[in-house]
Residue frames relative to the residue before (quaternion, step in Angstrom):
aa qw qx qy qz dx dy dz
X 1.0000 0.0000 0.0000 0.0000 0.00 0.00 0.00
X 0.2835 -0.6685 0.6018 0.3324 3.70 -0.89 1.04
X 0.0234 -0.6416 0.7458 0.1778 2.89 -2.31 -0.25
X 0.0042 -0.7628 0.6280 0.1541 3.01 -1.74 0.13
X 0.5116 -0.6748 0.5020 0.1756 3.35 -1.32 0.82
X 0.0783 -0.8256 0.5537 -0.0746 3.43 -0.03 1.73
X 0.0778 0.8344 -0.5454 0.0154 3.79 -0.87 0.85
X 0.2585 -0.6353 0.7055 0.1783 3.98 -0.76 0.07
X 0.2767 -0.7098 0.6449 0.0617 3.84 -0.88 1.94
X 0.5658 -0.5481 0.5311 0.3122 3.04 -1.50 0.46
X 0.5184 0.5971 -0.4031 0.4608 3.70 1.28 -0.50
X 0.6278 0.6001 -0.2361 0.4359 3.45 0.89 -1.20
X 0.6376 0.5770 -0.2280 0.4566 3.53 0.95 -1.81
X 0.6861 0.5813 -0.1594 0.4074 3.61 1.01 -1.50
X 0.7092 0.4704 -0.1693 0.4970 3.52 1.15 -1.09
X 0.8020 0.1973 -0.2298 0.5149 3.64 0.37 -1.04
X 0.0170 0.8400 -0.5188 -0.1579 3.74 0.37 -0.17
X 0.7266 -0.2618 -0.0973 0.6277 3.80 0.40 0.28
X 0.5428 0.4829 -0.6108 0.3148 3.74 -0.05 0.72
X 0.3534 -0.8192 0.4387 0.1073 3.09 -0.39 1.92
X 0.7210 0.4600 -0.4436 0.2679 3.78 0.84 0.56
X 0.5021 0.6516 -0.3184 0.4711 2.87 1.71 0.45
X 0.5627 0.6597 -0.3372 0.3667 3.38 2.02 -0.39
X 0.0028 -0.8558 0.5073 0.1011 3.61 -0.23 1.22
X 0.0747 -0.7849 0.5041 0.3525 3.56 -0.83 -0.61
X 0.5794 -0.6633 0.3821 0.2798 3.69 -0.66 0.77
X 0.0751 -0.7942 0.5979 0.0778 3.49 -0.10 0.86
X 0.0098 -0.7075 0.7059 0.0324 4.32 -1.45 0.67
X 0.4183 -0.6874 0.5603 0.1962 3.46 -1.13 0.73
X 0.3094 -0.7403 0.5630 0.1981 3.70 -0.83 0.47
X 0.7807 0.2201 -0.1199 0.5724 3.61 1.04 -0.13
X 0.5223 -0.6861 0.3764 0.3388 3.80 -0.87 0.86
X 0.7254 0.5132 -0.3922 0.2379 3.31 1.11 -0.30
X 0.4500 0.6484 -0.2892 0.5417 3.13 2.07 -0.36
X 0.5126 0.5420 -0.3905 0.5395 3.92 0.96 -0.44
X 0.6975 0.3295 -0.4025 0.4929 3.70 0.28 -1.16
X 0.7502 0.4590 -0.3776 0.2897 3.64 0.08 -0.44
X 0.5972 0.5546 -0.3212 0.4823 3.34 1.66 -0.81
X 0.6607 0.5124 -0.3234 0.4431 3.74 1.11 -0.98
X 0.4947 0.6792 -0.3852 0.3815 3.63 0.87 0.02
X 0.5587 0.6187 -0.2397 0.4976 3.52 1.54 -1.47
X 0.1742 0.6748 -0.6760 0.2394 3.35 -1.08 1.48
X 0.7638 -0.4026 0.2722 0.4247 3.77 -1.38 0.46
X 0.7036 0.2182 -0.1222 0.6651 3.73 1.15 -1.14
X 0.6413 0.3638 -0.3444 0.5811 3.86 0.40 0.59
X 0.2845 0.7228 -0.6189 0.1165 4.25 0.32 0.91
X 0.1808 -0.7987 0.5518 0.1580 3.08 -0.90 0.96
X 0.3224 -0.7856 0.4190 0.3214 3.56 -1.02 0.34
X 0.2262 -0.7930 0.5632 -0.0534 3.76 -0.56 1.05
X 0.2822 -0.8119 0.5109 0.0138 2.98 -1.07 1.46
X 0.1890 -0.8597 0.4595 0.1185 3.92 -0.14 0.93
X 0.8451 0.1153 0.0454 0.5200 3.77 -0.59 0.40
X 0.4095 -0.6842 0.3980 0.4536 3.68 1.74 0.46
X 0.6678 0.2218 -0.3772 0.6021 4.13 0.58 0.32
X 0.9302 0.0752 -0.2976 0.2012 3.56 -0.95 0.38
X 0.2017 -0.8352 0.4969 0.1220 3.06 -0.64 1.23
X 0.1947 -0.7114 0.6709 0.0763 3.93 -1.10 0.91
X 0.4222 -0.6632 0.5597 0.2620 3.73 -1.01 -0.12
X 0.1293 -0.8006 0.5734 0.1166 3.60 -0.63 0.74
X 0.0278 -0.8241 0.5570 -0.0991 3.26 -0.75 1.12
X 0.7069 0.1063 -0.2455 0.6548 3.56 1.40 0.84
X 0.7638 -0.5220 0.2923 0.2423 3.05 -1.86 1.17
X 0.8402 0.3013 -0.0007 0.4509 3.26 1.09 -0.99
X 0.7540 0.1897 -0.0264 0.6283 3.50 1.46 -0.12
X 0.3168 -0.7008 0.6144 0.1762 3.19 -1.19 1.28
X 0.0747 -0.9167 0.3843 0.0796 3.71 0.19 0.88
X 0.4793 -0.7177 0.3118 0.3974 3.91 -0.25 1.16
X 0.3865 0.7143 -0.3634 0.4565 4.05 1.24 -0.22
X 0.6513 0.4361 -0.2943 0.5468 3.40 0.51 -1.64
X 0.8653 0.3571 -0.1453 0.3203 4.39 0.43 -1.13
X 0.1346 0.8222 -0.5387 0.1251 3.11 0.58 1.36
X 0.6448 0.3458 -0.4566 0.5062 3.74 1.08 -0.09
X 0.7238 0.3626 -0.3109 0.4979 4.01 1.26 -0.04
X 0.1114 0.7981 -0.5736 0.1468 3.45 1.25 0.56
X 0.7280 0.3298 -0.3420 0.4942 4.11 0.43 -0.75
X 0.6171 0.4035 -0.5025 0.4516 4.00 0.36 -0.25
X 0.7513 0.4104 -0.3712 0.3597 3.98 0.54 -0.83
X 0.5483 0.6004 -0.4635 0.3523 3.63 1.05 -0.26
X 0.5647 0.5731 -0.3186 0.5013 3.62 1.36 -1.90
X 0.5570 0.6028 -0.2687 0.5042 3.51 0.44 -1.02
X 0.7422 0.2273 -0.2565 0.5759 3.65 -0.53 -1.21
X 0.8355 0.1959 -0.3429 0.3821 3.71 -0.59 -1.03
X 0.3728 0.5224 -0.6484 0.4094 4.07 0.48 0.97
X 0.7116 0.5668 -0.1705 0.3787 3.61 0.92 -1.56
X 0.5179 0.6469 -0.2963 0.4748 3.48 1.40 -1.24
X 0.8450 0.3834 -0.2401 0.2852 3.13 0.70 -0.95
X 0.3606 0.4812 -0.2614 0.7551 3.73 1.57 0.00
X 0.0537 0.6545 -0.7532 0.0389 4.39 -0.21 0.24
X 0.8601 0.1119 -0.2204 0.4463 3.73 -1.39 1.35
X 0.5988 0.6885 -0.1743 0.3702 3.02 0.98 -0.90
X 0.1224 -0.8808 0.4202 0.1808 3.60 0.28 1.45
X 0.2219 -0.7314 0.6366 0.1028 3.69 -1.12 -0.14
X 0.3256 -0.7036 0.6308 -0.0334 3.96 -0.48 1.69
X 0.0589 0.6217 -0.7653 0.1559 3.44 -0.19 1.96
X 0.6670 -0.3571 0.5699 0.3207 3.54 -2.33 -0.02
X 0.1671 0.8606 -0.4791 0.0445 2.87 -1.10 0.48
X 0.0412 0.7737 -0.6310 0.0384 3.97 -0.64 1.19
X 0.5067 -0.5764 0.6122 0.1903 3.41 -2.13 0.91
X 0.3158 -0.7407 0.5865 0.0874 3.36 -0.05 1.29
C-alpha cells in the first residue's frame, strides 16, 4: 500500500492567507516508486491522485498539491487543507493511488 505524507507549512499559511490559489499543500512520497510517478506531475502533465481511498484532488506539481490545479475538487482540497491548516508543518501519512 502507497502513502504519502501531506502537510500545510506555516510559511505557506503566512503567504497566501485567504487567496485560495495560493493555498497549497505539500505532498512527499513514502516509497520510490510513488516518487517516480509523483515526479512526472507538471502544469501540462496533472495527474489525478486518490487520498484516504475517498478524495480525489489533481496533482500538478512535484511538490505541492496546489488548490488552483482543483477547481472540479475545490470542496475535497479546502476540507483537506483547513484539517491540515490546523496542525501548520506538521505532516500527516494518508493512502494513496494515481488514478
Amino acid at each position: 500500500m502507497e502513502t504519502v505524507f501531506l502537510k500545510v507549512t506555516s510559511n505557506v499559511l503566512s503567504y497566501v492567507g485567504e487567496a485560495d490559489t495560493q493555498k497549497q499543500i505539500s505532498i512527499k512520497a513514502s516509497s520510490s516508486l510513488l516518487t517516480e510517478k509523483i515526479i512526472l506531475a507538471n502544469k501540462t502533465n496533472k495527474l489525478l491522485i486518490r487520498i484516504a481511498n475517498s478524495i480525489d484532488l489533481v496533482l500538478g506539481d512535484t511538490g505541492a498539491i496546489w488548490r488552483s490545479h482543483n477547481q472540479k475538487y475545490e470542496k475535497e482540497f479546502d476540507t483537506l487543507f483547513h484539517f491540515l491548516r490546523n496542525y501548520p508543518d506538521q505532516e500527516f501519512e494518508f493512502i494513496c493511488s494515481i488514478k
